[in-house]
N, C-alpha and C positions, 0 to 999 in steps of 0.2 A: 300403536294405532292399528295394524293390521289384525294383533291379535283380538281387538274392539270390533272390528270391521266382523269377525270370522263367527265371534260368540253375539254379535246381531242377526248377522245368513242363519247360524245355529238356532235361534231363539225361533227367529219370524219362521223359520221351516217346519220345526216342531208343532209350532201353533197351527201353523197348514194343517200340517199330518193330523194333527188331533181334533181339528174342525172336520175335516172332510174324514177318519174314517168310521166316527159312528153313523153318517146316511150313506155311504158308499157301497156300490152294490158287491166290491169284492166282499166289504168286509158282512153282508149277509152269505155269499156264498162259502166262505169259510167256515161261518157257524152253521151253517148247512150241512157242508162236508164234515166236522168234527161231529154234531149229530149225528150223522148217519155211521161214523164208522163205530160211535160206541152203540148205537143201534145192532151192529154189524155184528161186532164183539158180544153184545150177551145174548145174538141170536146161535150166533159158535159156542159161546157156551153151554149155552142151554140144552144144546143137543149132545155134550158130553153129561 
């Protein structure tokens, strides 16, 4: 029963997490930050 109880918290949390992180403003600052540092990356390259 407990282990029922555990993979319901599991379930209904995931479903949280995957609703709220594609409008969540981390998750735009993140593809921000990853833009920027491949940005970053073929600005360093480019100068070798």
């Amino acid at each position: 029963m407990a282990l029922r109880k555990y993979r319901t918290d599991a379930a209904v949390a995931a479903s949280e997490a995957e609703t709220a992180q594609a409008g969540s403003p981390a998750y735009w600052v993140c593809l921000a930050l990853l833009l920027a540092t491949v940005a970053l990356a073929a600005r360093i390259a480019s100068l070798w």
